[in-house]
N, CA, C and O atoms as a Maestro MAE file, in Angstrom:
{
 s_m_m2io_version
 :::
 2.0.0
}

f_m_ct {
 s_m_title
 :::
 protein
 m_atom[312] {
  # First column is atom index #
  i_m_mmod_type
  r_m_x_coord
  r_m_y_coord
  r_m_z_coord
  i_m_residue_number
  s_m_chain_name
  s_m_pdb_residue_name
  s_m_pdb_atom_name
  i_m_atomic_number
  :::
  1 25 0.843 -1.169 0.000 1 A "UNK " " N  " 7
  2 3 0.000 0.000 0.000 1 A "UNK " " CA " 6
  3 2 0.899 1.247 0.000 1 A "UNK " " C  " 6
  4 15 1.841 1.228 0.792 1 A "UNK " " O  " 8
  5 25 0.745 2.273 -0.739 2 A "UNK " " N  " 7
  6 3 1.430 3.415 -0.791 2 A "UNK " " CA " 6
  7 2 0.603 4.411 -0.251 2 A "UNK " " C  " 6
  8 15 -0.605 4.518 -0.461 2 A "UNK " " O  " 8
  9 25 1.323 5.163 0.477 3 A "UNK " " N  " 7
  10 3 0.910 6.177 1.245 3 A "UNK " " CA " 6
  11 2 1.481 7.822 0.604 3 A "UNK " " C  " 6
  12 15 2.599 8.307 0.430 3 A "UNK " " O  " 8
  13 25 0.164 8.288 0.399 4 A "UNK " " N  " 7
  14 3 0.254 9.481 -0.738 4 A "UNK " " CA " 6
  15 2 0.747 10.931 0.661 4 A "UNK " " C  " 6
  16 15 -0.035 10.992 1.611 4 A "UNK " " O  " 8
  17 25 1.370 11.451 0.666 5 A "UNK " " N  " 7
  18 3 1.661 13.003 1.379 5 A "UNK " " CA " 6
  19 2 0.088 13.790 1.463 5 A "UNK " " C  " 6
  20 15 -0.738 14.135 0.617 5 A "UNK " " O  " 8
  21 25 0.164 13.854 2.783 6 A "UNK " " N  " 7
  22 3 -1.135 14.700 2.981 6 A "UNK " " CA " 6
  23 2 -0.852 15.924 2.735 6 A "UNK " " C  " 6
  24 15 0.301 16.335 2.868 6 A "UNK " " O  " 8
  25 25 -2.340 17.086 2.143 7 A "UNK " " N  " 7
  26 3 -1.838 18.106 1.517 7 A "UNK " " CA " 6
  27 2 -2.304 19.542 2.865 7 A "UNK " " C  " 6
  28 15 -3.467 19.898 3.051 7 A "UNK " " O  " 8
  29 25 -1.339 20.014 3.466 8 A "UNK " " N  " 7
  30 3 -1.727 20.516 4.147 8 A "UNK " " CA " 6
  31 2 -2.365 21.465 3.868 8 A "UNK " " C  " 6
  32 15 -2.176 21.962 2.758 8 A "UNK " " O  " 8
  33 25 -3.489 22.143 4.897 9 A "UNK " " N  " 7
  34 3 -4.636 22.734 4.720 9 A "UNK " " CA " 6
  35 2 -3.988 24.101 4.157 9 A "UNK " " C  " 6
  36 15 -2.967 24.486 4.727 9 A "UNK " " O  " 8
  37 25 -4.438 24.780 3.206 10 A "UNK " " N  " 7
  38 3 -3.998 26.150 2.538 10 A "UNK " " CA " 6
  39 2 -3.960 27.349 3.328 10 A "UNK " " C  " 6
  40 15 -4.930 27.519 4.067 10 A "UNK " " O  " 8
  41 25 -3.128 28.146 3.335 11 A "UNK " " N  " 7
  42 3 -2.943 29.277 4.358 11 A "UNK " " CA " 6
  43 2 -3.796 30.400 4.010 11 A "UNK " " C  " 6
  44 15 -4.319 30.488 2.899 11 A "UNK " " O  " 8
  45 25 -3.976 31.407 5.089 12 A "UNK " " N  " 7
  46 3 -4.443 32.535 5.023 12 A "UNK " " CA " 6
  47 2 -3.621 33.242 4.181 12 A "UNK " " C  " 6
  48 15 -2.458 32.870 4.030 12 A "UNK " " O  " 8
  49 25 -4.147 34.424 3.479 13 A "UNK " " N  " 7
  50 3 -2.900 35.414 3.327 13 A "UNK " " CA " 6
  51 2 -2.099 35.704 3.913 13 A "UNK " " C  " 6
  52 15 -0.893 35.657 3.674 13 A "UNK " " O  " 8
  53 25 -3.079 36.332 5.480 14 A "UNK " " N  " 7
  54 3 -2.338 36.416 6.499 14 A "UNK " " CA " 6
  55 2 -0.881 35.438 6.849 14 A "UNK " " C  " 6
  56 15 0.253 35.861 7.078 14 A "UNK " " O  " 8
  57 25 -1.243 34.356 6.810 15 A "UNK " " N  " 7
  58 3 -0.545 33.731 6.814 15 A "UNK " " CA " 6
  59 2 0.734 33.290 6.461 15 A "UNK " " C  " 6
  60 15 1.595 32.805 7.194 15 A "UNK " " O  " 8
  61 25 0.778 33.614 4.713 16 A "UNK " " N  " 7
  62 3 1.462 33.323 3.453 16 A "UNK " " CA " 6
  63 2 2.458 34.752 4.376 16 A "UNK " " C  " 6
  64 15 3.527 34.546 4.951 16 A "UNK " " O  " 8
  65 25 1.768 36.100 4.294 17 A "UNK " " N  " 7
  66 3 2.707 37.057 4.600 17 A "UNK " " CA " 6
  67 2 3.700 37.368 5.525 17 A "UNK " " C  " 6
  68 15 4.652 38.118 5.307 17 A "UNK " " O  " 8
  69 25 3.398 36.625 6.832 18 A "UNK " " N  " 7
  70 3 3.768 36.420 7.373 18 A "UNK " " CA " 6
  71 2 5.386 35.671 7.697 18 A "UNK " " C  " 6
  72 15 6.433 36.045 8.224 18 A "UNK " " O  " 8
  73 25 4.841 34.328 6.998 19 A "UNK " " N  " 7
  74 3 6.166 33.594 7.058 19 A "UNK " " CA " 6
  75 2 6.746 34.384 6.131 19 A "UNK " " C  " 6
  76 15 7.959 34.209 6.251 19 A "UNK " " O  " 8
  77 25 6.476 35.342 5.071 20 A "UNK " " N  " 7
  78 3 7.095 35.970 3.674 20 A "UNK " " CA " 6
  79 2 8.498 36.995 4.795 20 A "UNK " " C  " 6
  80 15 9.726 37.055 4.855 20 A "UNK " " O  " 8
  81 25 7.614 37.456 5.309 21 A "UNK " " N  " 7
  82 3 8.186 38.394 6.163 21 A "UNK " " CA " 6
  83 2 9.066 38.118 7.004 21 A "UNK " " C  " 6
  84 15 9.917 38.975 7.244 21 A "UNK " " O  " 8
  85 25 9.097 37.010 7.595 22 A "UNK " " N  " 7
  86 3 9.943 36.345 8.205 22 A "UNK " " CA " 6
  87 2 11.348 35.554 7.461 22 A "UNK " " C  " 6
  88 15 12.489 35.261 7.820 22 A "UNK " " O  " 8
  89 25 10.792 35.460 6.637 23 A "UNK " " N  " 7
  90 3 12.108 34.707 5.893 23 A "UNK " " CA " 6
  91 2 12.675 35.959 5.449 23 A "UNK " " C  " 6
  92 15 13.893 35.887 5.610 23 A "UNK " " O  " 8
  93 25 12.389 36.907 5.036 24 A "UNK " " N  " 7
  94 3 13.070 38.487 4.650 24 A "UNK " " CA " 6
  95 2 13.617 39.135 5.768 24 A "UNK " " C  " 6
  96 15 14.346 40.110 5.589 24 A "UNK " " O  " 8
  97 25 13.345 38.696 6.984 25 A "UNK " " N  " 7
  98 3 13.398 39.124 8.268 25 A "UNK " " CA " 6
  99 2 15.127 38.122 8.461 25 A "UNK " " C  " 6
  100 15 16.288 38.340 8.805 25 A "UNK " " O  " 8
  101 25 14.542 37.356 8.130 26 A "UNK " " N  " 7
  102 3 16.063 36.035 8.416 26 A "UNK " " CA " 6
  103 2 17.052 36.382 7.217 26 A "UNK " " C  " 6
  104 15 18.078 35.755 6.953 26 A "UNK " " O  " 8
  105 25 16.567 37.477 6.550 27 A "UNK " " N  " 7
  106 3 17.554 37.616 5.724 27 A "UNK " " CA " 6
  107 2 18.153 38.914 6.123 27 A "UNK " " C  " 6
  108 15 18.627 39.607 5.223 27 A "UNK " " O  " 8
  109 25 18.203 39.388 7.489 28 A "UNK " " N  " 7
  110 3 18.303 40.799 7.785 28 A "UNK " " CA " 6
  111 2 17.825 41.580 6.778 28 A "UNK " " C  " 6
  112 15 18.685 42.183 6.137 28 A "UNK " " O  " 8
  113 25 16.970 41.696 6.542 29 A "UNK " " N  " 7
  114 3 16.059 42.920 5.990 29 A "UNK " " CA " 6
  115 2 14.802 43.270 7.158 29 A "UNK " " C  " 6
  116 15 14.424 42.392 7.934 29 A "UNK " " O  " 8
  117 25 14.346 44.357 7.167 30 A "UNK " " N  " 7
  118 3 13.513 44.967 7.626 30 A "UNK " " CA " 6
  119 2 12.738 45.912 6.987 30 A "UNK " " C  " 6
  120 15 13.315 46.777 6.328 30 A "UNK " " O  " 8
  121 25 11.122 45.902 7.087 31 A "UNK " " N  " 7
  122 3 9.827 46.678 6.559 31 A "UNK " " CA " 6
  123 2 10.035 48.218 6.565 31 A "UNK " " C  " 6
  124 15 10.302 48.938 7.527 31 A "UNK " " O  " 8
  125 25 9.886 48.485 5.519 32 A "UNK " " N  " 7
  126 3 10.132 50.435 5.322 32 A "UNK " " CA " 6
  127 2 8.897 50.639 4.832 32 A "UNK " " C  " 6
  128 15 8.553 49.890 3.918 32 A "UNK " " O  " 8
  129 25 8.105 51.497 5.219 33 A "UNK " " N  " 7
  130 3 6.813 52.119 4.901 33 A "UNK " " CA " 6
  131 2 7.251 53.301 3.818 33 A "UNK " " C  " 6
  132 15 8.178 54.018 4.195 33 A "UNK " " O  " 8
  133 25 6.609 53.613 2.346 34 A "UNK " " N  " 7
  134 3 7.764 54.857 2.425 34 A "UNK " " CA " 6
  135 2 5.906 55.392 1.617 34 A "UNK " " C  " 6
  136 15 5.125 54.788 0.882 34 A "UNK " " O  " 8
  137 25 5.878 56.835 2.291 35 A "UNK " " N  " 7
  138 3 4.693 57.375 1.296 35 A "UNK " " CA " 6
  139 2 5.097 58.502 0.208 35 A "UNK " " C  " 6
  140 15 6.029 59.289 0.375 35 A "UNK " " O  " 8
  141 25 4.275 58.467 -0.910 36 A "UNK " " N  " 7
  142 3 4.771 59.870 -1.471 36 A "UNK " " CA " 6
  143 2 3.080 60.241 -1.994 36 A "UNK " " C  " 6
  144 15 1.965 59.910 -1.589 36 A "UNK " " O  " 8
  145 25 3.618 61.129 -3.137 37 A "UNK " " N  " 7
  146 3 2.304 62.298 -3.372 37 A "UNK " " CA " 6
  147 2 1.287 61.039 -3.881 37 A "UNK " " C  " 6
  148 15 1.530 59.863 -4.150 37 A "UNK " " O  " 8
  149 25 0.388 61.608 -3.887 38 A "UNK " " N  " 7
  150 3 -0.461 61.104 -5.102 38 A "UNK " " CA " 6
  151 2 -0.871 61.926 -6.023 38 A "UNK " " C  " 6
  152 15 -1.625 62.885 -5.860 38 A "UNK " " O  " 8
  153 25 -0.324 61.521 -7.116 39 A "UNK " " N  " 7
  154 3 -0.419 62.150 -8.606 39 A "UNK " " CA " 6
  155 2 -1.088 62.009 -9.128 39 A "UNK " " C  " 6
  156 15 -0.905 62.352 -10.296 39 A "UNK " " O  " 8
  157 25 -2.581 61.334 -8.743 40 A "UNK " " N  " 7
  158 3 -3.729 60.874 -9.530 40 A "UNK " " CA " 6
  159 2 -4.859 61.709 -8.553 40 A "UNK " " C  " 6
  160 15 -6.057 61.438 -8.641 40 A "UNK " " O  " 8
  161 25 -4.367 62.720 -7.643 41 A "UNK " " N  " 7
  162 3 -5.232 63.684 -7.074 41 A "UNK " " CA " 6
  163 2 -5.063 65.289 -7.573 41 A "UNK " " C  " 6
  164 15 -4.013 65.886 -7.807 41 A "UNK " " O  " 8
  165 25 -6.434 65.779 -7.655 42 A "UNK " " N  " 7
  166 3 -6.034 67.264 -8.557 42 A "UNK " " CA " 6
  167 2 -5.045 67.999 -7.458 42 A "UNK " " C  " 6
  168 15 -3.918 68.432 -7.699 42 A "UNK " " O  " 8
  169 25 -5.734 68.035 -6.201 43 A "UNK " " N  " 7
  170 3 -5.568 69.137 -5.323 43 A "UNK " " CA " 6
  171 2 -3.776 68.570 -4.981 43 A "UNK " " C  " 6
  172 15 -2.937 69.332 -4.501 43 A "UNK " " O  " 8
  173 25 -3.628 67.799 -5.178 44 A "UNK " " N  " 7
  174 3 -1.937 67.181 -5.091 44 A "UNK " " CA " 6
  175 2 -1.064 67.835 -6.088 44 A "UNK " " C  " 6
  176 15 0.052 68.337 -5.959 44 A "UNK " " O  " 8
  177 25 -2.015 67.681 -7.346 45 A "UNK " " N  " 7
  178 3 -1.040 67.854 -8.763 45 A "UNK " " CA " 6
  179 2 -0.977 69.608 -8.506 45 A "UNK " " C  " 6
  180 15 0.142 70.119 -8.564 45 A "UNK " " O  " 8
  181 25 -1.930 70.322 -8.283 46 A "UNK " " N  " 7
  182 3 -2.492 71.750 -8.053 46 A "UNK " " CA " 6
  183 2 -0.909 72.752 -7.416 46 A "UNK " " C  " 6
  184 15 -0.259 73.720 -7.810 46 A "UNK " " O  " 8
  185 25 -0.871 71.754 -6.199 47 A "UNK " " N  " 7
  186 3 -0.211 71.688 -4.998 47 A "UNK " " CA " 6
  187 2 1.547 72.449 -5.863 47 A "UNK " " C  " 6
  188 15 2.272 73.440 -5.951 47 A "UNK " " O  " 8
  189 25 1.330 70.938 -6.317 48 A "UNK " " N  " 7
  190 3 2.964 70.899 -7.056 48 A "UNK " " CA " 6
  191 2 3.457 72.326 -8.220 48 A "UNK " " C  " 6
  192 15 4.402 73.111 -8.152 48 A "UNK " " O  " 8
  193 25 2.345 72.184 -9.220 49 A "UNK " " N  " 7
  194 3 2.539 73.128 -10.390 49 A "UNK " " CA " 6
  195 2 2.426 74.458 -9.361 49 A "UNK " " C  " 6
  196 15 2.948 75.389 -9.973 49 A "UNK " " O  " 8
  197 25 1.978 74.900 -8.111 50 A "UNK " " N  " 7
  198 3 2.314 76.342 -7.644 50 A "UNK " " CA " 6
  199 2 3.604 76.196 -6.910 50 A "UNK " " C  " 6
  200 15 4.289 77.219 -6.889 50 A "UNK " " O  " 8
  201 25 4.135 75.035 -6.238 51 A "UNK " " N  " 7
  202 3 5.396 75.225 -5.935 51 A "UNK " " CA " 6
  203 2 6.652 75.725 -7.129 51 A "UNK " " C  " 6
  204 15 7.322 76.750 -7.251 51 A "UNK " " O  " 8
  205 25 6.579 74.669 -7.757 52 A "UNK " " N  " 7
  206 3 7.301 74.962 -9.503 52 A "UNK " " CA " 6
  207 2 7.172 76.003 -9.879 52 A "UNK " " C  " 6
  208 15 8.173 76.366 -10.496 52 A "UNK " " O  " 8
  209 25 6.264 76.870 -9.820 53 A "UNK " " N  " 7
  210 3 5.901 78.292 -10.476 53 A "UNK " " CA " 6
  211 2 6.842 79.072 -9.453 53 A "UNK " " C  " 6
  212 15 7.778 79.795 -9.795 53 A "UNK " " O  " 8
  213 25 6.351 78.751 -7.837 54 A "UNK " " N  " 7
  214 3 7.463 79.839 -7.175 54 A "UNK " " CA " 6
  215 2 9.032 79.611 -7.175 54 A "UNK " " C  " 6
  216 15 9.833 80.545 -7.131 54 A "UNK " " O  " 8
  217 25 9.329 78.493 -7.219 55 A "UNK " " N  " 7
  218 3 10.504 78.061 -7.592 55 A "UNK " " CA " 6
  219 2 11.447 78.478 -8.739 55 A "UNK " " C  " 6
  220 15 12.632 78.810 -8.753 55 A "UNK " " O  " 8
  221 25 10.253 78.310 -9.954 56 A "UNK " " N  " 7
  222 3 10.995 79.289 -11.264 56 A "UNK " " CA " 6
  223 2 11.108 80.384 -10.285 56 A "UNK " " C  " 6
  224 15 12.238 80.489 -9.808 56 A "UNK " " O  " 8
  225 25 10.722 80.754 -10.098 57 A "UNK " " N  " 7
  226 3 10.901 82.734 -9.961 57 A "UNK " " CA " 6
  227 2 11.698 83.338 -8.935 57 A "UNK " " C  " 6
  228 15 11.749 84.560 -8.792 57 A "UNK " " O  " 8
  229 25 12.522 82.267 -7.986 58 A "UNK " " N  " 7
  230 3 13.473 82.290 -6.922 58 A "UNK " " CA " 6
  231 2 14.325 83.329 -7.862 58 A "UNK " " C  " 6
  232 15 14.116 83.255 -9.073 58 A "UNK " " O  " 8
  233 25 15.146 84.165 -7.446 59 A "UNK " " N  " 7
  234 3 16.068 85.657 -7.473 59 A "UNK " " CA " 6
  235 2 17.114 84.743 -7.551 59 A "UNK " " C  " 6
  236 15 17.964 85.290 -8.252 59 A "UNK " " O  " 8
  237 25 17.492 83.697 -7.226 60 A "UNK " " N  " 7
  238 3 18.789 83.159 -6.989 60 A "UNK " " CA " 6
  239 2 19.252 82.162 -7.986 60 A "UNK " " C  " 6
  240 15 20.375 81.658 -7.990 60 A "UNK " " O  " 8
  241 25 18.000 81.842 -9.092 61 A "UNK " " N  " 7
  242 3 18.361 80.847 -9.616 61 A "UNK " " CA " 6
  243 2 19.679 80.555 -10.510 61 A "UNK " " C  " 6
  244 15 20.510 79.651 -10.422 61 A "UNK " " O  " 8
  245 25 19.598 81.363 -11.170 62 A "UNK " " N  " 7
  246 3 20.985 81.544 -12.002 62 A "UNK " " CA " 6
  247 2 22.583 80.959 -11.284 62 A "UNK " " C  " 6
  248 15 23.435 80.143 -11.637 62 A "UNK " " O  " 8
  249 25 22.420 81.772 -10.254 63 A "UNK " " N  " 7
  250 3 23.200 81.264 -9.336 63 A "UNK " " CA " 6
  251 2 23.562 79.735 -8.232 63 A "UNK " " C  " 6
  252 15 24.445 79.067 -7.692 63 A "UNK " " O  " 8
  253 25 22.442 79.855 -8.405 64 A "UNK " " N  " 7
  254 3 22.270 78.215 -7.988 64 A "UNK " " CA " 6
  255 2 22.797 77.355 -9.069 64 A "UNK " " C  " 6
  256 15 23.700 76.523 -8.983 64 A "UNK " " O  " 8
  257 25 22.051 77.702 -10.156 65 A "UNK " " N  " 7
  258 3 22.456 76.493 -11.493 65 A "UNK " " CA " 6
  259 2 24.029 76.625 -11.545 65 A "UNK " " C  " 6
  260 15 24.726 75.615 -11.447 65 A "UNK " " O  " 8
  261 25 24.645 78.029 -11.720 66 A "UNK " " N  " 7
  262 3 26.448 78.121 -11.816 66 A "UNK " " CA " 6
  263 2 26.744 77.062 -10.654 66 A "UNK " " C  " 6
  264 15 27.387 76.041 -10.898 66 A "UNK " " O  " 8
  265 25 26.396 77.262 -9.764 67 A "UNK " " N  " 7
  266 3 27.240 76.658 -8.860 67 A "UNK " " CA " 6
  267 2 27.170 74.601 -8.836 67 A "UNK " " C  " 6
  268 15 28.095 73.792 -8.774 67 A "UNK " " O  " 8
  269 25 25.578 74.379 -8.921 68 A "UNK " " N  " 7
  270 3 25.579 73.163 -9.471 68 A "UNK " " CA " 6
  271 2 26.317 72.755 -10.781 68 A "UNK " " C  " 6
  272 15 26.919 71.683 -10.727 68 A "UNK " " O  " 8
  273 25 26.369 73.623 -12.239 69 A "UNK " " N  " 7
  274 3 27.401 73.321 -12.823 69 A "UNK " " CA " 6
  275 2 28.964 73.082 -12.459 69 A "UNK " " C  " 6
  276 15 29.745 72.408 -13.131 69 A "UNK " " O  " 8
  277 25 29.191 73.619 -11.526 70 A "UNK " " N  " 7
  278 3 30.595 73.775 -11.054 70 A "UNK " " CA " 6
  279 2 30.960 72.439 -10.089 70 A "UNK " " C  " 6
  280 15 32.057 71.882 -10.131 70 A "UNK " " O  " 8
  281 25 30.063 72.104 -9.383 71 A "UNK " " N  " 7
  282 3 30.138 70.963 -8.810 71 A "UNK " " CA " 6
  283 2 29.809 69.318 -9.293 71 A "UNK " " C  " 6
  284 15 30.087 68.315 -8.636 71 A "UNK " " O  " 8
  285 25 29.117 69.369 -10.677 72 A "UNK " " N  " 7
  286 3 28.238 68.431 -10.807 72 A "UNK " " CA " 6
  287 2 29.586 67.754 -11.653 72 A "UNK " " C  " 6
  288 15 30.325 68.513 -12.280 72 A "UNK " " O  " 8
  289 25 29.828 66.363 -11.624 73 A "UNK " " N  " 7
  290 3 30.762 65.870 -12.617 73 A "UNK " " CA " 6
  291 2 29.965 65.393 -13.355 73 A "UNK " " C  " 6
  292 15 29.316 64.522 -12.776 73 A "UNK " " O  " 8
  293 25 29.656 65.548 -14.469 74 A "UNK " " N  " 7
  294 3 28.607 65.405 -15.473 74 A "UNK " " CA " 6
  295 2 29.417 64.074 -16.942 74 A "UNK " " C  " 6
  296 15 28.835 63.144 -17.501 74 A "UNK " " O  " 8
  297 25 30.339 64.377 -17.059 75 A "UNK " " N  " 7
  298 3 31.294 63.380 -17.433 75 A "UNK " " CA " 6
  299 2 30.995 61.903 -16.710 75 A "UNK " " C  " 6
  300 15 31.178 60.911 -17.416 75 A "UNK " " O  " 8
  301 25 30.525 61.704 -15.281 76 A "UNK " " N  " 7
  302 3 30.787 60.246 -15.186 76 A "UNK " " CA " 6
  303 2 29.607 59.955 -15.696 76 A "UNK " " C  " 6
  304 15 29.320 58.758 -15.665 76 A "UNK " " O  " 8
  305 25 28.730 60.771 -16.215 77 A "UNK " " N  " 7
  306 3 27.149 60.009 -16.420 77 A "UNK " " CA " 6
  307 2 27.450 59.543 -17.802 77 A "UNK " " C  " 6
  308 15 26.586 58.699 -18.040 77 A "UNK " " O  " 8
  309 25 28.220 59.658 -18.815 78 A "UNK " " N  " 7
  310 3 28.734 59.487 -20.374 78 A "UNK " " CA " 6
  311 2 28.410 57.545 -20.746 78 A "UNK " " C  " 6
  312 15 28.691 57.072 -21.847 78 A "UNK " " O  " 8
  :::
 }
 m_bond[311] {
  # First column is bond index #
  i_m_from
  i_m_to
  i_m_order
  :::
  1 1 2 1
  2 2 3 1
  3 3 4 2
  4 3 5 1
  5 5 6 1
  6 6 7 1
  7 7 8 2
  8 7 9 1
  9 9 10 1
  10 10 11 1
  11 11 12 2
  12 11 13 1
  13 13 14 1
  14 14 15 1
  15 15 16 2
  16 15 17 1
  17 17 18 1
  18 18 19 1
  19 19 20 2
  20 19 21 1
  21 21 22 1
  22 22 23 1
  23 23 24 2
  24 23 25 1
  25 25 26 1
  26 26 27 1
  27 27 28 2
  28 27 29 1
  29 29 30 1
  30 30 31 1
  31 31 32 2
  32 31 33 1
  33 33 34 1
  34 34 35 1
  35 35 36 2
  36 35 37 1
  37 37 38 1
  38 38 39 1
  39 39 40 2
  40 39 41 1
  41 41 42 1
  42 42 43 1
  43 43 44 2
  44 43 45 1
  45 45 46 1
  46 46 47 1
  47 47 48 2
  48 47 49 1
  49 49 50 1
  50 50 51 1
  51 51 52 2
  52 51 53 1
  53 53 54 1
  54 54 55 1
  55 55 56 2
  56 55 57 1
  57 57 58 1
  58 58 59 1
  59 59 60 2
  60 59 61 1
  61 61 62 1
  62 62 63 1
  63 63 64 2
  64 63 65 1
  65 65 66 1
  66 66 67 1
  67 67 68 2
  68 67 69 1
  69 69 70 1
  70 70 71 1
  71 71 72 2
  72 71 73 1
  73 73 74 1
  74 74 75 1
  75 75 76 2
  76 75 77 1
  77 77 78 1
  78 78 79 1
  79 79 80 2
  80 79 81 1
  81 81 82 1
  82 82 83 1
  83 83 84 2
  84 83 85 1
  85 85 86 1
  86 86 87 1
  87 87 88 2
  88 87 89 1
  89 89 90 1
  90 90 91 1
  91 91 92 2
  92 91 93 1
  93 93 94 1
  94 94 95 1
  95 95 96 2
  96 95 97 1
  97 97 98 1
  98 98 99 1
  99 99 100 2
  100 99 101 1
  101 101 102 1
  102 102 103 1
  103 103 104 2
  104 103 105 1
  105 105 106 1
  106 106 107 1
  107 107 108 2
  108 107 109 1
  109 109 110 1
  110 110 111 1
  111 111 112 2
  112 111 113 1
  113 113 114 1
  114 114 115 1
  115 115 116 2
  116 115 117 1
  117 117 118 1
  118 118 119 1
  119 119 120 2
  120 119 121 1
  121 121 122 1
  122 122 123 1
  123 123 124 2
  124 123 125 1
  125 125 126 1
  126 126 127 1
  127 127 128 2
  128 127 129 1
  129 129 130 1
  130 130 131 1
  131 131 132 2
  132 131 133 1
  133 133 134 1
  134 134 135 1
  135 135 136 2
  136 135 137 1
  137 137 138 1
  138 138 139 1
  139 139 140 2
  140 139 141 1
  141 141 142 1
  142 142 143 1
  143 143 144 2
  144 143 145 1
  145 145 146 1
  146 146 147 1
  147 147 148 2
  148 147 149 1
  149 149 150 1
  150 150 151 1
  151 151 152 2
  152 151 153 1
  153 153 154 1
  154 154 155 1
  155 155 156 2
  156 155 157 1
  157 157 158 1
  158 158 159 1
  159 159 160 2
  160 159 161 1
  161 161 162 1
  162 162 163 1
  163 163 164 2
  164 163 165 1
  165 165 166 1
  166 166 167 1
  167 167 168 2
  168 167 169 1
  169 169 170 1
  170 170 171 1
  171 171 172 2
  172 171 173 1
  173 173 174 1
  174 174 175 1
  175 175 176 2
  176 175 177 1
  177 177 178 1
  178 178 179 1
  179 179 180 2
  180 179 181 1
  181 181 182 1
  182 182 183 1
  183 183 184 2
  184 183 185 1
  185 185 186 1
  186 186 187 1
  187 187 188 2
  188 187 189 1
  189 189 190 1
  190 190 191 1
  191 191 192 2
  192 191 193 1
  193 193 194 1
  194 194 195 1
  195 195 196 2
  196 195 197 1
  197 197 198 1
  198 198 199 1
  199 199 200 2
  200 199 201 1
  201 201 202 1
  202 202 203 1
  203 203 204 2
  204 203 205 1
  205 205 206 1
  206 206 207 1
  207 207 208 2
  208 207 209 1
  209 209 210 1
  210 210 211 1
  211 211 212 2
  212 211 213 1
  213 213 214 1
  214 214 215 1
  215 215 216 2
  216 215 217 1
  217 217 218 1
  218 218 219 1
  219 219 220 2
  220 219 221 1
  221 221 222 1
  222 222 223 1
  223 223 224 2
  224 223 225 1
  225 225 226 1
  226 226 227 1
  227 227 228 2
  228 227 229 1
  229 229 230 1
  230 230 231 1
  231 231 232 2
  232 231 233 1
  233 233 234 1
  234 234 235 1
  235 235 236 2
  236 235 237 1
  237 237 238 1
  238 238 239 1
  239 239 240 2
  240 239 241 1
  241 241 242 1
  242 242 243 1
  243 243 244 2
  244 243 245 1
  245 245 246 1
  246 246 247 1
  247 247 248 2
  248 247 249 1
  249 249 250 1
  250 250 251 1
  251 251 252 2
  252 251 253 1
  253 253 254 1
  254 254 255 1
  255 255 256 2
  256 255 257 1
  257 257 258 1
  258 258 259 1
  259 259 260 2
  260 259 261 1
  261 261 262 1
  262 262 263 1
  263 263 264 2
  264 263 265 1
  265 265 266 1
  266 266 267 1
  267 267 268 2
  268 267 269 1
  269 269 270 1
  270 270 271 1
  271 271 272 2
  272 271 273 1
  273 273 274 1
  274 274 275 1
  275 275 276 2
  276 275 277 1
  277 277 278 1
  278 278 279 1
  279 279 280 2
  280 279 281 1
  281 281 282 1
  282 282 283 1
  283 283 284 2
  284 283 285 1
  285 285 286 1
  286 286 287 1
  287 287 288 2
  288 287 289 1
  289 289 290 1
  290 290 291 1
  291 291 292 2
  292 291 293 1
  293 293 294 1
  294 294 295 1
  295 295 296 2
  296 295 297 1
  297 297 298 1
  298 298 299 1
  299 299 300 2
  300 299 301 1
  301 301 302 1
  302 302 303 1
  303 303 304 2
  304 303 305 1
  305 305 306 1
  306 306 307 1
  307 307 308 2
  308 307 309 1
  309 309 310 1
  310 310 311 1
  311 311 312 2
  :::
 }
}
């Protein structure tokens, strides 16, 4: 008589994620939450295009850009 492997009962998600997490966990890694904008909201997108607008119009820009030219090694990006 052959004896077939019983199929153990199927996990929760919960479940599945869990051990997921744990084995990523045993891999020294650890969970980072990270949020950003949402770009599929007006009052978000709204938000942004008036920062950008005051930003163009900073008194300093020119100066800013010289100096990022001066620092930027632009050569290793080739």
């Amino acid at each position: 008589m052959s004896t077939t492997p019983r199929k153990s009962k199927p996990r929760t998600p919960r479940e599945r994620m869990a051990a997921r997490r744990a084995r990523l966990r045993a891999q020294g890694l650890r969970p980072v939450q990270h949020w950003v904008p949402d770009l599929r909201n007006p009052k978000v997108l709204a938000k942004i295009r008036r920062e950008i607008k005051m930003m163009a119009q900073h008194p300093e820009n020119a100066a800013i850009d010289d100096w990022i030219e001066s620092v930027y090694d632009w050569e290793s990006w080739k």
